[in-house]
py3Dmol code that shows the C-alpha trace and the ligand (Angstrom):
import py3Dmol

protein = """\
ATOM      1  CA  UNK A   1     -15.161   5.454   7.341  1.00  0.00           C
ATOM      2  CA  UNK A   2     -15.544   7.118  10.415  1.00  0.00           C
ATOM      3  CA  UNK A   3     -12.440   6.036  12.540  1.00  0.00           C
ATOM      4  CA  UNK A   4     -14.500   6.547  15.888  1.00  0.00           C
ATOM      5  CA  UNK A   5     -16.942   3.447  14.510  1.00  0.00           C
ATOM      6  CA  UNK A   6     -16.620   0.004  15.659  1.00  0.00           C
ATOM      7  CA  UNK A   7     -15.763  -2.339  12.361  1.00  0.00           C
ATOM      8  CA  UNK A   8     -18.928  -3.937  12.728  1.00  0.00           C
ATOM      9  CA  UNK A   9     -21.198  -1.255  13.057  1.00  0.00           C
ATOM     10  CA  UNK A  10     -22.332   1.180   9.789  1.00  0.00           C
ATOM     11  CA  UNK A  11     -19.537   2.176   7.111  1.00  0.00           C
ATOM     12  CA  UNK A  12     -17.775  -1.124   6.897  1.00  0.00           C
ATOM     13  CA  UNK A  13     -18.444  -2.198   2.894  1.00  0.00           C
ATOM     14  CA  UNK A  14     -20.064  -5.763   3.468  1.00  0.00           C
ATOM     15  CA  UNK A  15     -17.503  -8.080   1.766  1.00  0.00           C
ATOM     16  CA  UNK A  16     -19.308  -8.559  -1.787  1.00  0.00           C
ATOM     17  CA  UNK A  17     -18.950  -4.515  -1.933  1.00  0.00           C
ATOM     18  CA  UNK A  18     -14.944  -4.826  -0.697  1.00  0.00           C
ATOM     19  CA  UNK A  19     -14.751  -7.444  -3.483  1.00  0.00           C
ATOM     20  CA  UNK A  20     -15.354  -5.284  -5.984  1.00  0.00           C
ATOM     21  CA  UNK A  21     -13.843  -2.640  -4.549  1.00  0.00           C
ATOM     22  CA  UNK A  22     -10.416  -4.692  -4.410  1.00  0.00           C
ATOM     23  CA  UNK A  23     -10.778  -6.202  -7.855  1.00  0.00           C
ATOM     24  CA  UNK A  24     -10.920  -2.287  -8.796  1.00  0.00           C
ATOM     25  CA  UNK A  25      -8.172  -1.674  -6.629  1.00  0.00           C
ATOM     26  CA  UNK A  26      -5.817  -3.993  -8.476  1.00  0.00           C
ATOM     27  CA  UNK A  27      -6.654  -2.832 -12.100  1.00  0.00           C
ATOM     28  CA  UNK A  28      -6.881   1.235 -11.020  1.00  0.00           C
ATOM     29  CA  UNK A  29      -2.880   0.643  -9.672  1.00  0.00           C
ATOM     30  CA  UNK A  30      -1.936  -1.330 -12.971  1.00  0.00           C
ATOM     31  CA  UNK A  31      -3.472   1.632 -15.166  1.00  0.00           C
ATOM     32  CA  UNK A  32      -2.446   4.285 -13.076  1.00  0.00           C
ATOM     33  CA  UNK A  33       1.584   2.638 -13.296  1.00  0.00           C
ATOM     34  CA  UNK A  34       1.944   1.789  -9.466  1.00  0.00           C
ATOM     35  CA  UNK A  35       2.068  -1.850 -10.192  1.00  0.00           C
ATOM     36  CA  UNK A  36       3.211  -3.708 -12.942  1.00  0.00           C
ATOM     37  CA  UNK A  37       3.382  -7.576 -13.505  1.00  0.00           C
ATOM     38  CA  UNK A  38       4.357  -7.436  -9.582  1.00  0.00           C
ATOM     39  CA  UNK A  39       3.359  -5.814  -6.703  1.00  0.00           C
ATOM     40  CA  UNK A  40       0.445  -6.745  -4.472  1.00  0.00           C
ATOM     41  CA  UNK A  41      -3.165  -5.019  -3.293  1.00  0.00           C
ATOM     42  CA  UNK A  42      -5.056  -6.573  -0.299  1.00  0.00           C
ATOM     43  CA  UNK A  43      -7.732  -5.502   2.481  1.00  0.00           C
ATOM     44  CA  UNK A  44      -8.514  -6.787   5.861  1.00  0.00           C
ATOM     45  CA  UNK A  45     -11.681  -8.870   6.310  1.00  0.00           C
ATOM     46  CA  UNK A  46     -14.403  -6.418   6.986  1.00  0.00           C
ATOM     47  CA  UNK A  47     -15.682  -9.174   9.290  1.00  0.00           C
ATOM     48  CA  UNK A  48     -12.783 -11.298  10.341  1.00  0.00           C
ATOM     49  CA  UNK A  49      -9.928  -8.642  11.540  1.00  0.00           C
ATOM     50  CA  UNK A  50      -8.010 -11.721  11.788  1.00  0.00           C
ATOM     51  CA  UNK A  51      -8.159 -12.548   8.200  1.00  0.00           C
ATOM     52  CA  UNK A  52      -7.179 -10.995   5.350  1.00  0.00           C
ATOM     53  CA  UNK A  53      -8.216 -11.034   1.096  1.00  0.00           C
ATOM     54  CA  UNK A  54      -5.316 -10.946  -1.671  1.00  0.00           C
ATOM     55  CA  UNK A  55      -5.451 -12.401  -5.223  1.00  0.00           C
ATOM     56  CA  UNK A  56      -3.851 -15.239  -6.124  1.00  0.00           C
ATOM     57  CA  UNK A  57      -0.444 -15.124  -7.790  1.00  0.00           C
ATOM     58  CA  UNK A  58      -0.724 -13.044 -10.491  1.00  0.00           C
ATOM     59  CA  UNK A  59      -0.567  -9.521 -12.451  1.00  0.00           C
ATOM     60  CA  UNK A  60      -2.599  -7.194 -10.895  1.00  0.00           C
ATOM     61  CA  UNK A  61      -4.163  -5.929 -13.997  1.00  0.00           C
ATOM     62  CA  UNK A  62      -5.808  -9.724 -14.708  1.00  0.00           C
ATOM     63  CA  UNK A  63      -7.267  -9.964 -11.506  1.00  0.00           C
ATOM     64  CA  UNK A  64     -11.235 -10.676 -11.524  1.00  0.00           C
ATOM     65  CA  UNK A  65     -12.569 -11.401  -8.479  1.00  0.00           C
ATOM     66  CA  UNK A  66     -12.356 -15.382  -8.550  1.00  0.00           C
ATOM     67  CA  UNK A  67      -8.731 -14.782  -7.678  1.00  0.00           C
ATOM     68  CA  UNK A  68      -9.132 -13.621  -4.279  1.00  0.00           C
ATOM     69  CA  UNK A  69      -8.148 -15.530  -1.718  1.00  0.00           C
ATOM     70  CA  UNK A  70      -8.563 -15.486   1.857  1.00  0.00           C
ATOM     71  CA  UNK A  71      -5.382 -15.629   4.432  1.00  0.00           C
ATOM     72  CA  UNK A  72      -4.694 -15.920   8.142  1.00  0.00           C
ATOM     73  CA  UNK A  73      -2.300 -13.595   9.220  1.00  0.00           C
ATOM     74  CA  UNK A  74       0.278 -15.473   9.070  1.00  0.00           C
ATOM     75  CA  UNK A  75       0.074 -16.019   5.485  1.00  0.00           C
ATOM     76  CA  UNK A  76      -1.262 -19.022   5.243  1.00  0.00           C
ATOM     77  CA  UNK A  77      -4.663 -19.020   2.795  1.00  0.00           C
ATOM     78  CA  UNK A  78      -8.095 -20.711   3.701  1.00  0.00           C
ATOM     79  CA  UNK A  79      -9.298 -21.229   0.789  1.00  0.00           C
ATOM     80  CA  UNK A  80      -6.648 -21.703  -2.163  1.00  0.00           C
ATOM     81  CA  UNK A  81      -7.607 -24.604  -3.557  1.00  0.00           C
ATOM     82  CA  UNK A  82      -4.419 -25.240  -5.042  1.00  0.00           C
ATOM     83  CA  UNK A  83      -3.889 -21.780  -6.730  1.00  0.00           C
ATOM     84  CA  UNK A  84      -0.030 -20.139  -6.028  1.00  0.00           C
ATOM     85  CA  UNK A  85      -0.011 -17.290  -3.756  1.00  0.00           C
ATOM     86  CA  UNK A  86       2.337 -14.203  -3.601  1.00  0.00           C
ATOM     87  CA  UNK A  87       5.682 -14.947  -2.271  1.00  0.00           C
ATOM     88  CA  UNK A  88       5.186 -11.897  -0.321  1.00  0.00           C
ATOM     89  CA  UNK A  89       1.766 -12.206   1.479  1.00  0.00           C
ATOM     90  CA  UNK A  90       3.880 -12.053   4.668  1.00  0.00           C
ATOM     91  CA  UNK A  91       4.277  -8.136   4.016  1.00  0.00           C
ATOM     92  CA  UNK A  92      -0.103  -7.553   4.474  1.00  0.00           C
ATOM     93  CA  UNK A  93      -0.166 -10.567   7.321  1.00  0.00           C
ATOM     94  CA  UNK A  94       2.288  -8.960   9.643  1.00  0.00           C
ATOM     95  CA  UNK A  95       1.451  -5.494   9.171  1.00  0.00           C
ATOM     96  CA  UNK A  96      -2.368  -5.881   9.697  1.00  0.00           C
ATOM     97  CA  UNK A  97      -1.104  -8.038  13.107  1.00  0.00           C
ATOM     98  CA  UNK A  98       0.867  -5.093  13.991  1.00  0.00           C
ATOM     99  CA  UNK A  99      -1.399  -2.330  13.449  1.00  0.00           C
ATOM    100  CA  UNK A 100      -5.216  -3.012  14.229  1.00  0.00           C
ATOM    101  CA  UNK A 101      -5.809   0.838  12.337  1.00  0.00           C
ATOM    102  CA  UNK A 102      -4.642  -0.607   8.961  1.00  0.00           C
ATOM    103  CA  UNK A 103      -7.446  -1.874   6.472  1.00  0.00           C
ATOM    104  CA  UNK A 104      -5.338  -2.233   3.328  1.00  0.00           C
ATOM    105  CA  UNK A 105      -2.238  -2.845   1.945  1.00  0.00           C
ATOM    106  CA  UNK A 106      -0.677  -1.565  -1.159  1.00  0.00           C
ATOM    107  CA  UNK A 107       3.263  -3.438  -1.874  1.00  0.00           C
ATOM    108  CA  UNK A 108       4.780  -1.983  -5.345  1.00  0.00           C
ATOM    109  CA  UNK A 109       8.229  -1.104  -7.374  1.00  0.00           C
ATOM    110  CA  UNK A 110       6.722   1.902  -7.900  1.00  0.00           C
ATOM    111  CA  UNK A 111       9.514   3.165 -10.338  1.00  0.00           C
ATOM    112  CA  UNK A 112      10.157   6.824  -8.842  1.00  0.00           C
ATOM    113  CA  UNK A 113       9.912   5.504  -5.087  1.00  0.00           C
ATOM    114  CA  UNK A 114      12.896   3.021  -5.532  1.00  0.00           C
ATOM    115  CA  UNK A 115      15.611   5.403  -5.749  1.00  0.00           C
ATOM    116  CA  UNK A 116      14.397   7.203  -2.662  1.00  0.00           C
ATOM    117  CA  UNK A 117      14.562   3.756  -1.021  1.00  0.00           C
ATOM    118  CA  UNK A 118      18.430   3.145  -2.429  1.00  0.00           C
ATOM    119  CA  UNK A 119      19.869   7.062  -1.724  1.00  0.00           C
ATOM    120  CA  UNK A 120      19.573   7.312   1.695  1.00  0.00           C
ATOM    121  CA  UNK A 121      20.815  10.933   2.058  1.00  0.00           C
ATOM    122  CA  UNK A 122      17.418  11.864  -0.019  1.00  0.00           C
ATOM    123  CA  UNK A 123      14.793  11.087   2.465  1.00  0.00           C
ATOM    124  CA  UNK A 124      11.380  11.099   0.849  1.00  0.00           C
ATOM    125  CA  UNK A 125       8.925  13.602   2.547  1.00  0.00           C
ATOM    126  CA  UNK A 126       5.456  15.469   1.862  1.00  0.00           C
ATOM    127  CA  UNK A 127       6.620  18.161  -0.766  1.00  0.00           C
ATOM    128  CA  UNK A 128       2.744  18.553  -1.797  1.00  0.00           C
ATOM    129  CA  UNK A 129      -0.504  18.785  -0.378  1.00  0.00           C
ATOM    130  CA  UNK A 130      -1.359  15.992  -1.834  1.00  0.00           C
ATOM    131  CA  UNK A 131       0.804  13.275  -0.352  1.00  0.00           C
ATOM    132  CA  UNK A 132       0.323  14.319   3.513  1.00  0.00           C
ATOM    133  CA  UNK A 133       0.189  10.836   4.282  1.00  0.00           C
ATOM    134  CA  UNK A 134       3.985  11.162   4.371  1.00  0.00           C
ATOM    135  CA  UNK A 135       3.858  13.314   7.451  1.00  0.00           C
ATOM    136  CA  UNK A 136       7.158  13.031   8.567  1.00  0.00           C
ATOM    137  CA  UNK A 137       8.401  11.244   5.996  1.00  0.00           C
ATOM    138  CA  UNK A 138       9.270   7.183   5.230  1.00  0.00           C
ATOM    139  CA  UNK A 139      11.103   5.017   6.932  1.00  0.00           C
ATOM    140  CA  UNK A 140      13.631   2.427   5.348  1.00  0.00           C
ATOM    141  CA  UNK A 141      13.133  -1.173   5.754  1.00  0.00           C
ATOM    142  CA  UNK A 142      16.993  -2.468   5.665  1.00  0.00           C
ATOM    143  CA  UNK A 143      16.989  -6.183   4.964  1.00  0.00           C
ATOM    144  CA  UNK A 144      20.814  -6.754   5.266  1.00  0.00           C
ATOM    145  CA  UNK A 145      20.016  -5.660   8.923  1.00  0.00           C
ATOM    146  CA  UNK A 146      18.061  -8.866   9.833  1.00  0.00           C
ATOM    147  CA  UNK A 147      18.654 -10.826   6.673  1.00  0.00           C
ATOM    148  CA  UNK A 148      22.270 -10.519   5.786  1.00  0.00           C
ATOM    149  CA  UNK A 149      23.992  -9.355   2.510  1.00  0.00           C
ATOM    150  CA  UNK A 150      22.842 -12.216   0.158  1.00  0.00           C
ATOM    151  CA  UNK A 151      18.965 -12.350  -0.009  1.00  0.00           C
ATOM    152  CA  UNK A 152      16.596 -11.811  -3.283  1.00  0.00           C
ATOM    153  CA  UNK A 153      15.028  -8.320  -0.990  1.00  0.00           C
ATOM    154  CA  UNK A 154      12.281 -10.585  -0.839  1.00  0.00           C
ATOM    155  CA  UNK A 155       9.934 -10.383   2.472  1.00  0.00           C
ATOM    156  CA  UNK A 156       9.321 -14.388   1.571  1.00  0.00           C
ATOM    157  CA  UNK A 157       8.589 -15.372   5.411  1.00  0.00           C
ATOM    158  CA  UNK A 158       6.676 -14.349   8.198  1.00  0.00           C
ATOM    159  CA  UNK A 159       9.742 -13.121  10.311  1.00  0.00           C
ATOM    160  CA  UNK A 160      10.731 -11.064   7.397  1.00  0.00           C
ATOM    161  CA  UNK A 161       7.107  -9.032   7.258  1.00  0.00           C
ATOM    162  CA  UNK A 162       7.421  -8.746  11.475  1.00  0.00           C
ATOM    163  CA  UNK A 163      10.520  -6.920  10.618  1.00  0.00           C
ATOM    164  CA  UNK A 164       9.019  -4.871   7.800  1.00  0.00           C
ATOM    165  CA  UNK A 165       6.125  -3.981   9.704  1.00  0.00           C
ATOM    166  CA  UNK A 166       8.750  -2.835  12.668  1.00  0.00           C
ATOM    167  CA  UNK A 167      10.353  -0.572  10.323  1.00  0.00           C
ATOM    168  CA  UNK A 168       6.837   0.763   9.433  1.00  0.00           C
ATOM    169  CA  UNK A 169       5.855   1.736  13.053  1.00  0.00           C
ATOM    170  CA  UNK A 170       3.035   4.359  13.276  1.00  0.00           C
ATOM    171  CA  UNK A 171       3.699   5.360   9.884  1.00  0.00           C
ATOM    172  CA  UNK A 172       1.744   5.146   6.685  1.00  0.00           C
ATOM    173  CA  UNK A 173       4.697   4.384   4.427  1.00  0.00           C
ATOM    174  CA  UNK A 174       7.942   2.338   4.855  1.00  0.00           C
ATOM    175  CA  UNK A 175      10.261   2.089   1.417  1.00  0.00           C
ATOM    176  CA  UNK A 176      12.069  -1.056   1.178  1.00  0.00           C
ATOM    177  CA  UNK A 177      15.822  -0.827   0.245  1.00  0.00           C
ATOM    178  CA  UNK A 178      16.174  -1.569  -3.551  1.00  0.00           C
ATOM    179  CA  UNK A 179      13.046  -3.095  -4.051  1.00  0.00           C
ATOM    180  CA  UNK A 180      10.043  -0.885  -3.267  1.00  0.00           C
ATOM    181  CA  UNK A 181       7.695   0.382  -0.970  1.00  0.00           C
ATOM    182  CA  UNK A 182       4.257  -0.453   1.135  1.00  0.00           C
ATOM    183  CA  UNK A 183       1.823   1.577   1.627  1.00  0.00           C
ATOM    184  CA  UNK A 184      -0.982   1.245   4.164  1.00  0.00           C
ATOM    185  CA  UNK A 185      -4.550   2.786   4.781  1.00  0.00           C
ATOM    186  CA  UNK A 186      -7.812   3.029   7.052  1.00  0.00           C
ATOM    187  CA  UNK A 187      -9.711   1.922   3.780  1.00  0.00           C
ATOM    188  CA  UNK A 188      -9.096   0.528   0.927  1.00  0.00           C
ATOM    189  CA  UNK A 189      -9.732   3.571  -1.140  1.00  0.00           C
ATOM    190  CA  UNK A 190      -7.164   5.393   1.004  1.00  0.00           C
ATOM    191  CA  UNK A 191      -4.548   3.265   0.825  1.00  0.00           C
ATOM    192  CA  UNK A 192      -4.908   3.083  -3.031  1.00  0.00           C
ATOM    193  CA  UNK A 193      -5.357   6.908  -3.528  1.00  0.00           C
ATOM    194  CA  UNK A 194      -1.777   7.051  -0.818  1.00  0.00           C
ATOM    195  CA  UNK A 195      -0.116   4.578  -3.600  1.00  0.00           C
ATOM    196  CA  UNK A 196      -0.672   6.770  -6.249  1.00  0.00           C
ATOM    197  CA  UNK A 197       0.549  10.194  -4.797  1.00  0.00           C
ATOM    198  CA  UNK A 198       3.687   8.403  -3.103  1.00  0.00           C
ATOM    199  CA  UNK A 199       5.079   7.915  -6.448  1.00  0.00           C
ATOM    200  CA  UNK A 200       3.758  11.267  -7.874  1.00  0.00           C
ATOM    201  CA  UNK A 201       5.249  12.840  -4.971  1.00  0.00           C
ATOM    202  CA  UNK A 202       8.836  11.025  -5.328  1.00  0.00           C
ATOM    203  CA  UNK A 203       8.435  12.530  -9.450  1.00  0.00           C
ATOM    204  CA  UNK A 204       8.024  15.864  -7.564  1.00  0.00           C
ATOM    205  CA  UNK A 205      10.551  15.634  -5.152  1.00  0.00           C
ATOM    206  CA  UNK A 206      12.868  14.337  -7.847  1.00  0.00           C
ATOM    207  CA  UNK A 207      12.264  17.592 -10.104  1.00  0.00           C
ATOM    208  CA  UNK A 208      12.304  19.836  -6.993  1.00  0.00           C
ATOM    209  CA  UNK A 209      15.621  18.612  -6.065  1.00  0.00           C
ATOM    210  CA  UNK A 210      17.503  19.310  -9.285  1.00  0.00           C
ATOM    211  CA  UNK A 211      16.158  23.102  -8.861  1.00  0.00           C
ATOM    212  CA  UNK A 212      17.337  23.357  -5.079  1.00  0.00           C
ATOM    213  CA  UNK A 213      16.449  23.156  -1.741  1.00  0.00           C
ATOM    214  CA  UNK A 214      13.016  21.987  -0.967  1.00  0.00           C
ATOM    215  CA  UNK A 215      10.608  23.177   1.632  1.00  0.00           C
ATOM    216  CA  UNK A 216       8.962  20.210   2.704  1.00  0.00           C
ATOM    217  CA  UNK A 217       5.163  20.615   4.687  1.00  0.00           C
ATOM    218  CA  UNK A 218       5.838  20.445   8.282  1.00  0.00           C
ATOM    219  CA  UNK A 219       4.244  17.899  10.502  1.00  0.00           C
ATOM    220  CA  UNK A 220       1.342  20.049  11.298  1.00  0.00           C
ATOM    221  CA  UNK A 221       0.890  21.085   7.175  1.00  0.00           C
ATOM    222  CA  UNK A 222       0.680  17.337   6.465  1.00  0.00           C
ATOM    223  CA  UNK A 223      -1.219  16.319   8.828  1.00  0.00           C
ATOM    224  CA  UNK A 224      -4.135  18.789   7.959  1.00  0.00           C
ATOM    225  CA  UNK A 225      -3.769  18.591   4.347  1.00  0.00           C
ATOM    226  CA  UNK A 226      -4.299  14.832   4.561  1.00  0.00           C
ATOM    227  CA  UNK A 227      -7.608  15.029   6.466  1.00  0.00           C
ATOM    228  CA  UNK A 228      -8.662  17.417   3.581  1.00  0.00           C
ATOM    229  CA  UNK A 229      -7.389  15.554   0.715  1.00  0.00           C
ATOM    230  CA  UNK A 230      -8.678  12.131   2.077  1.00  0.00           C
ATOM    231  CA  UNK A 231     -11.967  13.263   2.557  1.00  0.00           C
ATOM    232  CA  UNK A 232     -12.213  13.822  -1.118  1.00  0.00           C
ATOM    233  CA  UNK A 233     -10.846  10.208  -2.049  1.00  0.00           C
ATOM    234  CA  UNK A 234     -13.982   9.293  -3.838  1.00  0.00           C
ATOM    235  CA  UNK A 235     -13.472  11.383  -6.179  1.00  0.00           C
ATOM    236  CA  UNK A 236     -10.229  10.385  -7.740  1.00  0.00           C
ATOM    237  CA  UNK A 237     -11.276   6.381  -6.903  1.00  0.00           C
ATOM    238  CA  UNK A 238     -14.306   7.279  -9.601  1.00  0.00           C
ATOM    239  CA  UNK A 239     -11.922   8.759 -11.928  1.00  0.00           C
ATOM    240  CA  UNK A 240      -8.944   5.688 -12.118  1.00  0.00           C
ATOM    241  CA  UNK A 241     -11.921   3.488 -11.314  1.00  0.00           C
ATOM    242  CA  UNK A 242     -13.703   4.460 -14.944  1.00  0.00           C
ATOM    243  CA  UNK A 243      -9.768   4.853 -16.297  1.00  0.00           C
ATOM    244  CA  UNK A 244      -8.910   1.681 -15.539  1.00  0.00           C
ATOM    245  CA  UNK A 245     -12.323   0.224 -16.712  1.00  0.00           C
ATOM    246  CA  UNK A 246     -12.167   2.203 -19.887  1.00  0.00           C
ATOM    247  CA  UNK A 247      -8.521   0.314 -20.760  1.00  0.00           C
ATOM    248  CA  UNK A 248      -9.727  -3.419 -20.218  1.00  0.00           C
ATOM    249  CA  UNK A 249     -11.803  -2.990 -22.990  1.00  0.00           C
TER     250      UNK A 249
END
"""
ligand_1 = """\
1
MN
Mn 8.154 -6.899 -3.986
"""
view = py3Dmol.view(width=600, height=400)
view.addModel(protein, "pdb")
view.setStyle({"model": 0}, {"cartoon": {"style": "trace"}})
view.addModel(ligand_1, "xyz")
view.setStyle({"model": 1}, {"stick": {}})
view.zoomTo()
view.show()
């Protein structure tokens, strides 16, 4: 999507198209180990920036696309119909308030990004080409700092994802202390292909770190290697896309 183009105008998917595509979305992040029976997948409305689609509550590898439901952005879904929603649908609400770029919203326990959310003297940053998303690196959402020491981690209200989306700020990643991470992107495609390289970037950095010092991209490297890698996201979405289809059967 061109990011100088009004939503409305030529390159926004019409919503039978971002169905699909989010449907895929969920299954491509179950086969490709971002998301397990947990973790979460949406995308703003491409018509209604005030609205936003997420399945129902479920595991993202069952997901057809009678589960999706739409939401306000407070969290609160138009059409449920009675069918349980994520406890935290407050994380995609308050983020796509707080940052009219963001189109879609990956939340996981993607297994080698927790510990870089728990070990705060190992920041995670860009130590490939392929992850300059991370530019500078993630922030740290602390719950204990706005939440106390005795909750389940759990962003389970809307105050909760205001704060999460603070931590966030202008950056494409925030890791959540002992729980996870969220991921955001200007399409849907993006933000999937981001959720898959932050946790084969924290496997990286892991390795890297038990040979020695890393040299981590500067801001500049990132930021140029993401344009060029992004540009190419259709390719791996075609891959996982055929992956994921290929396992269902
Ligand atoms: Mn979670």
């Amino acid at each position: 999507m061109n990011n100088n183009t009004p939503q409305a105008v030529a390159g926004t998917p019409d919503i039978d198209e971002l169905l699909q595509d989010l449907v895929h979305a969920n299954h491509i992040l179950f086969n490709e180990g971002v998301v397990d029976a947990f973790g979460h997948v949406s995308a703003r409305h491409p018509d209604r920036p005030e609205r936003f689609l997420l399945a129902r509550n479920m595991a993202p590898g069952l997901v057809g696309a009678e589960d999706i439901i739409e939401f306000d952005l407070d969290g609160t879904p138009v059409d449920a119909d009675g069918r349980k929603v994520y406890l935290e649908r407050f994380i995609h609400g308050e983020i796509y308030r707080a940052r009219p770029d963001v189109m879609a919203v990956v939340h996981s326990h993607s297994p080698s990004v927790v510990p870089f959310s728990a070990v705060k003297s190992a920041p995670l940053r860009p130590m490939c080409h392929m992850s300059g998303f991370l530019g500078e690196g993630a922030p740290i959402f602390e719950i204990r700092d706005v939440a106390g020491e005795a909750t389940d981690l759990l962003i389970r209200s809307a105050p909760l994802g205001e704060s999460l989306a603070h931590s966030l700020g202008n950056n494409n990643v925030v890791l959540m202390r002992g729980h996870g991470a969220t991921v955001t992107g200007p399409t849907l495609k993006r933000a999937v292909y981001r959720a898959v390289y932050v946790e084969v970037n924290a496997r990286l950095q892991a390795d890297a770190l038990r040979l020695g010092p890393v040299e981590y991209l500067t801001r500049d490297e990132a930021r140029t290697a993401m344009e060029s890698t992004e540009g190419q996201v259709e390719r791996p979405w075609q891959l996982w896309k055929m992956r994921a289809q290929a396992n269902r059967r």
